[in-house]
TORDRENTI-460398 format. One record per residue (C-alpha): residue number from 1; residue in three letters; x, y, z. Coordinates in pm, whole numbers, plus 32768, in hexadecimal, padded with zeros to 4 digits. Layout:
N
<NUM 'ALA' <X Y Z>>
...
***
This chain:
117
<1 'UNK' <999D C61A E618>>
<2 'UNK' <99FA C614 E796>>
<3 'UNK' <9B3F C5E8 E801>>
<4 'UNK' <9BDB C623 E94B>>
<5 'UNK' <9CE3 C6A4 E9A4>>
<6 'UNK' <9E09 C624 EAAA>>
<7 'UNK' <9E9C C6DE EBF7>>
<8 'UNK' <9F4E C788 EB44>>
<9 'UNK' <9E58 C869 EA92>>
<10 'UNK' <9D9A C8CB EBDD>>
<11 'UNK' <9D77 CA39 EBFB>>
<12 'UNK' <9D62 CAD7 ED38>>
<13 'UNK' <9C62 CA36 EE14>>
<14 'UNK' <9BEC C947 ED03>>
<15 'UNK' <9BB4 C7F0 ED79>>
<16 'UNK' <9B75 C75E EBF5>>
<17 'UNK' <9BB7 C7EE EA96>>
<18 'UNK' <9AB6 C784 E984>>
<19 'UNK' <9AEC C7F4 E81F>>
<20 'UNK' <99AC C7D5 E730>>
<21 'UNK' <9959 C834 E5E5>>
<22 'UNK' <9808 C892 E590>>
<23 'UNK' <978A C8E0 E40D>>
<24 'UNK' <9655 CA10 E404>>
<25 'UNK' <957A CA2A E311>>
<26 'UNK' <944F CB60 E31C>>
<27 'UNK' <92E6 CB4E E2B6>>
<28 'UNK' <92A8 CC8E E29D>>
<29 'UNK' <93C3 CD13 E188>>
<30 'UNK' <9454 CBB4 E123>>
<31 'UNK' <95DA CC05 E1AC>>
<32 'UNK' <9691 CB02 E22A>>
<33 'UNK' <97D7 CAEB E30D>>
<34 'UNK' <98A0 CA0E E3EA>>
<35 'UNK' <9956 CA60 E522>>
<36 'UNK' <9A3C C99E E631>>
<37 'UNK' <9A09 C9B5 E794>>
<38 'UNK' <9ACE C991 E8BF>>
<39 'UNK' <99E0 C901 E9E0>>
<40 'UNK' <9A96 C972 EB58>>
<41 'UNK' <9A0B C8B6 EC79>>
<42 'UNK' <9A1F C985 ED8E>>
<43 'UNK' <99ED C933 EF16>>
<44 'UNK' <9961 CA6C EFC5>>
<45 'UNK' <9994 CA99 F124>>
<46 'UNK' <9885 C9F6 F1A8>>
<47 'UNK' <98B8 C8A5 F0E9>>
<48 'UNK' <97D2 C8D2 EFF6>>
<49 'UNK' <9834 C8B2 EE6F>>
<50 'UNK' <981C C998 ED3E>>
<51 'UNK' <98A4 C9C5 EBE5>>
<52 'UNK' <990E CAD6 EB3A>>
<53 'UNK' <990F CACC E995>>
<54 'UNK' <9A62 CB54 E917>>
<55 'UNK' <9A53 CB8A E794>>
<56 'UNK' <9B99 CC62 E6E8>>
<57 'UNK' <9C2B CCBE E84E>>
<58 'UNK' <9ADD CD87 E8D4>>
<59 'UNK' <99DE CD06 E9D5>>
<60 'UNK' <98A6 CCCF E908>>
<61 'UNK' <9753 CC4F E956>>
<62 'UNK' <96CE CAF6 E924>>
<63 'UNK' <96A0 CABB E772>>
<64 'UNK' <9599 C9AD E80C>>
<65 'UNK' <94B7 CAA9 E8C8>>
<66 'UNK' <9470 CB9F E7C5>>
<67 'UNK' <9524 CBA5 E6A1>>
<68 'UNK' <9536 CCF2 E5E7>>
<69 'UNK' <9580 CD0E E436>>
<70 'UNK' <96CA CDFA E42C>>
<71 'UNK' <9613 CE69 E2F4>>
<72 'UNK' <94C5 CEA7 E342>>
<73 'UNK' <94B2 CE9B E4D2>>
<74 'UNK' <936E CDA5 E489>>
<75 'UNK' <9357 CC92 E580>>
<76 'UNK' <92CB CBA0 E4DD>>
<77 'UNK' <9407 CAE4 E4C3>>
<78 'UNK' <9452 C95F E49B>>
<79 'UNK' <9537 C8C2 E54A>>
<80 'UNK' <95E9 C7D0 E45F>>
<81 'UNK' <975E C6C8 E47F>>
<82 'UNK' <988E C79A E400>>
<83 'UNK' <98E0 C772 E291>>
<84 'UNK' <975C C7A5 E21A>>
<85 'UNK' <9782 C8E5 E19B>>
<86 'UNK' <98EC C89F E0F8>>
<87 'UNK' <983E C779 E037>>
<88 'UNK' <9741 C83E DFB4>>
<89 'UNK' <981A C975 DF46>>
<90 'UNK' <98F9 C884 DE95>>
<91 'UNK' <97C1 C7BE DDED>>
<92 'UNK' <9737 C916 DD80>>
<93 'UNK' <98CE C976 DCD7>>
<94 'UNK' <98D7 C820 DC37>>
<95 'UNK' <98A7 C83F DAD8>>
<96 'UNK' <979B C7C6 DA5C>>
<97 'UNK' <974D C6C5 D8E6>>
<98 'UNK' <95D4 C744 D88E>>
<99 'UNK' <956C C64C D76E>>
<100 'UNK' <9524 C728 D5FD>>
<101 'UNK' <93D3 C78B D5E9>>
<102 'UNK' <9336 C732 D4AB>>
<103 'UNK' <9289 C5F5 D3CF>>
<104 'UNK' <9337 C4A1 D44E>>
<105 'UNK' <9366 C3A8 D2FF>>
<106 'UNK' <9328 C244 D369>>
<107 'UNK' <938D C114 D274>>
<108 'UNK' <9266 C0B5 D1C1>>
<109 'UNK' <9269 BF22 D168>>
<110 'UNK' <910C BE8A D03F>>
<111 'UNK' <9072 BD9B D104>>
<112 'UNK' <90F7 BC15 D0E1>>
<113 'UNK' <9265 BC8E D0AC>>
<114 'UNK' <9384 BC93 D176>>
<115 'UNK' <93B8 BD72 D298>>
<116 'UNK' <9497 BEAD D26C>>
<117 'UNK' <95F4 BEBC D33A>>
***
């Protein structure tokens, strides 16, 4: 999800205001989370460009770079489009219809005659 963001939402010095969603997933402990960002671009004063991530109101570094698990500190992250880890935790809540377990009785039909409904 990118979406950018009009004159009107420049912060101070910000030339552009990118908002994107990312989706986490980690290796290491299996915890999953998704978290907006605000991308700044910034001109320094020398001309040169930068960015600065912006996630919850704090200055925070690139989720691209290296990722870290808020559970486990692992960083052997991936990287995945928002809503991934919403789907899943919903597919794992759904309830699920587990056929009985036991001997399955099938129609039994003499040869020659006619087939059961």
């Amino acid at each position: 999800m990118t979406e950018i963001s009009g004159p009107g939402a420049l912060r101070a010095g910000a030339t552009a205001v990118v908002t994107e969603a990312y989706a986490f997933a980690c290796m290491r402990c299996g915890y999953g989370w998704e978290q907006a960002y605000e991308i700044e671009h910034h001109v320094d004063a020398d001309g040169r460009t930068f960015v600065l991530y912006v996630a919850d109101g704090r200055i925070v570094p690139s989720p691209l770079s290296r990722p870290t698990c808020r559970s486990c500190d692992g960083h052997v992250v991936r990287i995945l489009r928002p809503g991934r880890v919403a789907s899943a935790r919903d597919a794992a809540h759904r309830e699920r219809r587990v056929p009985a377990v036991g001997p399955v009785e099938a129609p039994w039909a003499q040869e020659g005659s006619a087939p059961l409904p």
